[in-house]
C-alpha positions in Angstrom: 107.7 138.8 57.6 104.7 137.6 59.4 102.5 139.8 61.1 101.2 138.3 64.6 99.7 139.5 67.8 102.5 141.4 69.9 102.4 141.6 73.4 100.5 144.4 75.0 102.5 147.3 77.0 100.5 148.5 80.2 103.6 149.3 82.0 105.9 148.0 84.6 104.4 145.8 87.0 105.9 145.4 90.0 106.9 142.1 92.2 103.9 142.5 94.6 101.1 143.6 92.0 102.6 140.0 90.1 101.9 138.3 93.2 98.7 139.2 93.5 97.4 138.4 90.5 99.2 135.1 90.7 96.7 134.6 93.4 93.7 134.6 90.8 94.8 131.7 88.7 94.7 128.2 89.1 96.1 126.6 86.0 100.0 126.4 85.6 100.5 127.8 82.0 97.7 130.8 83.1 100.1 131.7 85.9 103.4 131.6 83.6 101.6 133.6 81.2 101.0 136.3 84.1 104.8 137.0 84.9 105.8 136.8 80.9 103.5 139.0 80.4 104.9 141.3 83.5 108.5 140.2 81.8 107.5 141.3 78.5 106.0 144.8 79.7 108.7 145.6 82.0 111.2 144.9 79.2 109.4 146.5 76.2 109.7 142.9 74.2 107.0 141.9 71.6 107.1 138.4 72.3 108.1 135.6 75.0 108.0 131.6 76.3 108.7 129.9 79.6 109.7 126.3 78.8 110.4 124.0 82.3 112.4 121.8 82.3 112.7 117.8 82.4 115.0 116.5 84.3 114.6 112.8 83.5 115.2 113.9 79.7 117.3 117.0 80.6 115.7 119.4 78.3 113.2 122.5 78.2 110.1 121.7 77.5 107.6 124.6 75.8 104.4 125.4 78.2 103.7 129.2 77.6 104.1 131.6 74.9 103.2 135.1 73.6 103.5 136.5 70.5 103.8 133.5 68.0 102.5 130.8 66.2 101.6 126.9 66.3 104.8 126.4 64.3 107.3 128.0 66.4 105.7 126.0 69.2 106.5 123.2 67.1 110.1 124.3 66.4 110.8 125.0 70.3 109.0 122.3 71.8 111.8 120.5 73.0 115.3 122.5 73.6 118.4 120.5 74.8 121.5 122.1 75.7 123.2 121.7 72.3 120.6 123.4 70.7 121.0 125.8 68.2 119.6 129.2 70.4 119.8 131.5 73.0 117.8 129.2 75.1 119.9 126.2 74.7 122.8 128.2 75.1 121.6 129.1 78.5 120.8 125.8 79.2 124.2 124.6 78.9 126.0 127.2 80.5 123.6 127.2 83.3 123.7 131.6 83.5 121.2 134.4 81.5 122.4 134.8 77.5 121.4 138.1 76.1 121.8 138.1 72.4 121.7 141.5 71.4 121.5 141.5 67.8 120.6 137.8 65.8 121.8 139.0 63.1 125.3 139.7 63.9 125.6 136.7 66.2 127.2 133.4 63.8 126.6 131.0 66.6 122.9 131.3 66.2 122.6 131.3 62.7 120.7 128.5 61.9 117.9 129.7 65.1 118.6 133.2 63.7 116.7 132.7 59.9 113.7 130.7 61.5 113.5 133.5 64.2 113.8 136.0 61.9 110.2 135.1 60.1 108.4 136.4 63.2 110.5 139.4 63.3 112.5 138.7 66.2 115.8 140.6 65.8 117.0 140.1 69.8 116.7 137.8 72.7 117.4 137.5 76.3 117.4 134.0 77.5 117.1 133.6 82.0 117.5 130.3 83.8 114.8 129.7 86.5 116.3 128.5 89.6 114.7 126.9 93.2 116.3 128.0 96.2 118.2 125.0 96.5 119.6 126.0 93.5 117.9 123.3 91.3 116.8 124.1 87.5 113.5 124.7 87.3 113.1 126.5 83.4 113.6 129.2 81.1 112.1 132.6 80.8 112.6 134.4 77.9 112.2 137.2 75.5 112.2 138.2 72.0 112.1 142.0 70.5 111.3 143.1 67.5 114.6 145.5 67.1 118.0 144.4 68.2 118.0 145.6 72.1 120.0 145.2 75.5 117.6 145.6 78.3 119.7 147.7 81.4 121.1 146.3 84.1 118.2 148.0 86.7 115.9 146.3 84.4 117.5 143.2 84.4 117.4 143.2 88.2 113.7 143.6 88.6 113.6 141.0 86.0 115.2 139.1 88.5 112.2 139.4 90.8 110.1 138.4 88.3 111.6 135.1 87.7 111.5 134.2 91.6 107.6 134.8 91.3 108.0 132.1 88.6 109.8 130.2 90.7 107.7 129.9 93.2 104.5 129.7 91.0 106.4 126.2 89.1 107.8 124.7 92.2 104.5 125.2 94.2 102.6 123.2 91.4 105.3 120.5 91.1 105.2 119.9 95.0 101.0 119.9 94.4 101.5 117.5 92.1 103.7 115.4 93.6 101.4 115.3 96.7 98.7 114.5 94.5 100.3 111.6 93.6 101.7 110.2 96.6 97.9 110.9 97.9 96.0 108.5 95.1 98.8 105.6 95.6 98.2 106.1 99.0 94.7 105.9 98.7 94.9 102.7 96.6 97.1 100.9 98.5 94.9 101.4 101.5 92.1 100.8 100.1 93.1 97.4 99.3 93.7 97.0 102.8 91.0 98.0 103.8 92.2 101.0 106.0 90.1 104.1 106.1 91.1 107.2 104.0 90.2 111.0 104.6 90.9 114.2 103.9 90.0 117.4 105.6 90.1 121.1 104.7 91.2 123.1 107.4 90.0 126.6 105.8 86.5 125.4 104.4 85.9 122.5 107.1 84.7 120.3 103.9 85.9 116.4 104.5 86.1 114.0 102.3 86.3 109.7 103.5 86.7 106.3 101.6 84.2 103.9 102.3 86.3 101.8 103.8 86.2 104.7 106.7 82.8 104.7 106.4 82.9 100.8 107.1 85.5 100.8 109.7 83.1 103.6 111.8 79.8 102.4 110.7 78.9 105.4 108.8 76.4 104.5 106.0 77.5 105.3 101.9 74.5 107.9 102.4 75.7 109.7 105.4 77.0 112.5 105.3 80.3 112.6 107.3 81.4 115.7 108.8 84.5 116.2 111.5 82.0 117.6 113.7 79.9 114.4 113.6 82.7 112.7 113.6 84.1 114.3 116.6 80.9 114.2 118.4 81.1 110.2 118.2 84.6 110.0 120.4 84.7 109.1 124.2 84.2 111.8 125.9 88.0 111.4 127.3 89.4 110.3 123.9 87.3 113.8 122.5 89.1 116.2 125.0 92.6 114.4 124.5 92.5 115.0 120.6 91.1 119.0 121.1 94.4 119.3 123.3 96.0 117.1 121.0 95.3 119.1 117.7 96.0 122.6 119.3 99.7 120.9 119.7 99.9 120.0 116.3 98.8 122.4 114.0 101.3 124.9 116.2 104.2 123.6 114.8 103.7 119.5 114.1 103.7 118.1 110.8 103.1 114.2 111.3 100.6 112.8 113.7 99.3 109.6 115.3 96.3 109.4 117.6 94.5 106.2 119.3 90.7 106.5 120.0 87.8 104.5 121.1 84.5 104.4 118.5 80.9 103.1 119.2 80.5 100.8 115.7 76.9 101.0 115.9 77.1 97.0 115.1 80.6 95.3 116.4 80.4 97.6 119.8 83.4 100.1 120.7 86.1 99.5 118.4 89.9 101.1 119.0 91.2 103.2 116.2 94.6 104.5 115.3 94.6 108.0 113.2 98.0 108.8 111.2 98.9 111.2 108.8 100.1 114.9 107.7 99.6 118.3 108.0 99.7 120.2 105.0 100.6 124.1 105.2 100.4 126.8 103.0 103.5 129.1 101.6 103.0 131.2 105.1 103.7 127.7 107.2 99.1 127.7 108.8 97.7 124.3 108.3 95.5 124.2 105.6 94.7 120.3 105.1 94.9 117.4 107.8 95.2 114.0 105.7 95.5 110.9 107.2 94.6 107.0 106.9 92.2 105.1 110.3 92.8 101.5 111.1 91.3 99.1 113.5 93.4 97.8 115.9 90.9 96.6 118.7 92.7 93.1 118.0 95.5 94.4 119.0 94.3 96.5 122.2 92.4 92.8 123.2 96.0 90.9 122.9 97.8 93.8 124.9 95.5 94.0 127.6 95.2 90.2 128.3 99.4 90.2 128.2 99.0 92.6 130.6 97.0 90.3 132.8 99.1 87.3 132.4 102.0 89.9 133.3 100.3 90.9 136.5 99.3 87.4 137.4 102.9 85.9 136.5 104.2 89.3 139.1 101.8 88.0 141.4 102.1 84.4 141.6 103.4 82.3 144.6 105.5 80.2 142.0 108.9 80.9 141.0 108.4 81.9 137.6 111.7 82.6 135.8 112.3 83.2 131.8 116.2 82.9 130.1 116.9 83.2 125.9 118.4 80.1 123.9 121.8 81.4 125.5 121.1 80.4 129.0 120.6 84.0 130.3 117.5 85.1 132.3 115.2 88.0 131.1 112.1 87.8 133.6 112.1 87.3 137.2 108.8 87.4 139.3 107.9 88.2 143.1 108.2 84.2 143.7 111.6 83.8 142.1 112.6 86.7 144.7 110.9 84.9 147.8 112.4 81.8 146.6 116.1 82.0 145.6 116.7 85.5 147.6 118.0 87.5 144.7 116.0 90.5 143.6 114.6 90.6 139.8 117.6 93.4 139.3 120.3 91.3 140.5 119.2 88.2 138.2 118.0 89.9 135.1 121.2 89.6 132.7 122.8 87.0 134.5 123.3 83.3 133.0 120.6 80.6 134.9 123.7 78.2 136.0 124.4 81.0 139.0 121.0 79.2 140.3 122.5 75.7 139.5 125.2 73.6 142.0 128.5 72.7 140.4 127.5 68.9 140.5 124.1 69.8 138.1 125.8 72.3 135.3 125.7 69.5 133.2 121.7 69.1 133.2 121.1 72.6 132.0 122.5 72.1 128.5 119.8 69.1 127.9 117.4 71.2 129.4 117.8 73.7 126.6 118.2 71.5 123.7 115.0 69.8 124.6 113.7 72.9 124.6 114.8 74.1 121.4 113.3 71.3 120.0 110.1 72.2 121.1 109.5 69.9 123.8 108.0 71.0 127.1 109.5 69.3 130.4 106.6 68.4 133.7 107.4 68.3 136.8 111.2 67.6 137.0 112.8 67.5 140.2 116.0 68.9 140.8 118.2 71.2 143.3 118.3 74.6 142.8 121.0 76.9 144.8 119.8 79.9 146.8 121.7 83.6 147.2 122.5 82.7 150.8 124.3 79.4 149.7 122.3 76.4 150.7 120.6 74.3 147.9 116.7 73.4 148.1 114.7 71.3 146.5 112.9 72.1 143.8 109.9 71.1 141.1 110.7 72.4 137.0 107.9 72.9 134.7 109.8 74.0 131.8 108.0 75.4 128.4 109.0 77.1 125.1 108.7 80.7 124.9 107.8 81.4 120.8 107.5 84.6 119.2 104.9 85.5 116.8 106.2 83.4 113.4 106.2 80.9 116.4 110.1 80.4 116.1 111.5 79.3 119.4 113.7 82.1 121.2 113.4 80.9 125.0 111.8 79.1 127.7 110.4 79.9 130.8 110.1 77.8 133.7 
């Protein structure tokens, strides 16, 4: 039999003393080796592993162990469910095996004489579980005489494998977001939208250059949310303070619009979006987000406002319908002219404004227009809410939306 390093007893740890220490360590298989340890101490074993488990293969993969060698790693790399262990066993039944003498147990013969070089002469075998009920891994293990660990002890060992629970599921959510973070990162840098990341606790930030570029921030500068900040408007500054307290109270996603003196192109308007990211106690620990420009935009909204308020405002009869014939837009001069308020019109097909003996010229009206042609000046008779017809002047022009397909006119 081989003689290897055993497992040191200091004692039962308990579930908070485990968490604690947890707390010190940083690398995934350091913190799994933490609670077997705790596992191994609390049930007097000699030796132990925590395989995790691959869903896409649907199998246990090996990532800490006390107590053996590079061959049993070897052996027990990979475990499937029709494995011949206690480990696989539990796999496939999905609930804690506890094999209390190998020798005496036929079904795991074959896992039984390889065992047997490194002295192990009884196992115990526990699923890891989420909260959502999802396999996570296995905990188990291995003693040097055959043994049944008590049902008290088995319950504390319980609360040991939520600690490794949480320590797997925190690291695979960590390393998802990592993930999501650098194809993020690429796919916006190829679009040239700014990146950055903020610690909450330390107040250290980290940008792209092309945040640097879209700000005006040199590769040199050192860019700080406090210089940052200090850039803002002075309105836009006291809306995001208000803005922020908001959000890191209970919000998760956020979007924010801001003005920023580019100390070459002028003021330039900036949308902010992103996440909060929180720690296991639900404070915000990380903002992380992506800036874009979008002064072009702000420019095109604000002059469609104008040419709203000016079509509102004009003396003309302005009026706009779809392809169907129905009207959508009715100015101040439409009112003054016809008599019908914009609420009354809005909805209703254009031929209400058109006398019986005309109908007919409103269908070549539209197909003109879907073709793209504009109509000047064509004289016709329109008919008013109180009855009587008047006389009136068309301009007629296609109304295009941005892929500049044809989806009205307005005349």
């Amino acid at each position: 039999m081989k003689t290897l390093p055993r497992i040191r007893r200091a004692g039962r740890a308990n579930s908070l003393l485990l968490s604690t220490a947890l707390l010190a360590e940083s690398d995934l298989s350091a913190m799994l080796n933490r609670v077997l340890e705790a596992c191994a101490q609390l049930l007097h074993a000699e030796m132990g592993s925590v395989q995790l488990y691959e869903e896409g293969d649907q199998c246990l993969k090996l990532v800490a162990q006390q107590g053996f060698d590079q061959a049993f790693v070897d052996h027990f790399r990979i475990v499937r469910s029709d494995s011949n262990c206690p480990c696989g066993a539990a796999l496939a039944r999905g609930e804690r095996v506890v094999v209390e003498d190998l020798s005496r147990q036929a079904e795991f013969a074959e896992s039984a004489e390889f065992l047997a070089r490194y002295g192990v002469a009884a196992i115990q075998s526990t699923p890891i579980y989420s909260q959502g009920g999802k396999l996570l891994g296995m905990l188990s293990t291995h003693f040097a005489r055959p043994h049944r660990p008590s049902e008290r002890e088995m319950r504390i060992l319980d609360l040991y494998v939520q600690q490794a629970e949480r320590v797997i599921e925190r690291r695979q959510a960590e390393g998802a977001l990592r993930t999501s973070e650098e194809r993020l990162s690429l796919a916006l840098e190829a679009s040239h939208s700014g990146v950055w990341d903020l610690d909450l606790v330390s107040a250290e930030s980290t940008v792209s250059e092309s945040f640097r570029a879209l700000h005006g921030f040199s590769s040199a500068e050192t860019v700080t949310y406090r210089k940052w900040l200090m850039c803002l408007n002075k309105q836009d500054r006291r809306r995001l303070i208000h803005y922020n307290e908001e959000l890191f109270r209970a919000g998760t996603e956020f979007s924010f619009e801001y003005r920023f003196p580019h100390p070459i192109s002028g003021e330039r308007w900036l949308a902010a979006t992103g996440r909060v990211v929180r720690d296991a106690e639900g404070r915000p620990t990380r903002l992380i987000g992506v800036n874009s420009d979008m002064t072009e935009r702000k420019h095109f909204e604000s002059a469609r406002a104008q040419l709203a308020a000016i079509v509102e405002s004009s003396d003309d009869a302005i009026v706009s319908m779809d392809l169907a014939g129905f009207i959508t837009s009715w100015n101040r001069g439409a009112e003054r002219l016809y008599g019908y308020q914009a609420a009354e019109m809005i909805g209703r097909p254009v031929s209400a404004l058109i006398p019986d003996e005309r109908r007919e010229e409103n269908q070549g009206i539209l197909e003109r227009i879907m073709k793209g042609e504009s109509i000047d000046s064509y004289e016709t008779r329109r008919r008013r809410k109180d009855g009587g017809d008047i006389d009136v002047a068309l301009t007629i022009s296609p109304i295009k939306n941005d892929q500049g397909t044809i989806i009205g006119a307005s005349k």
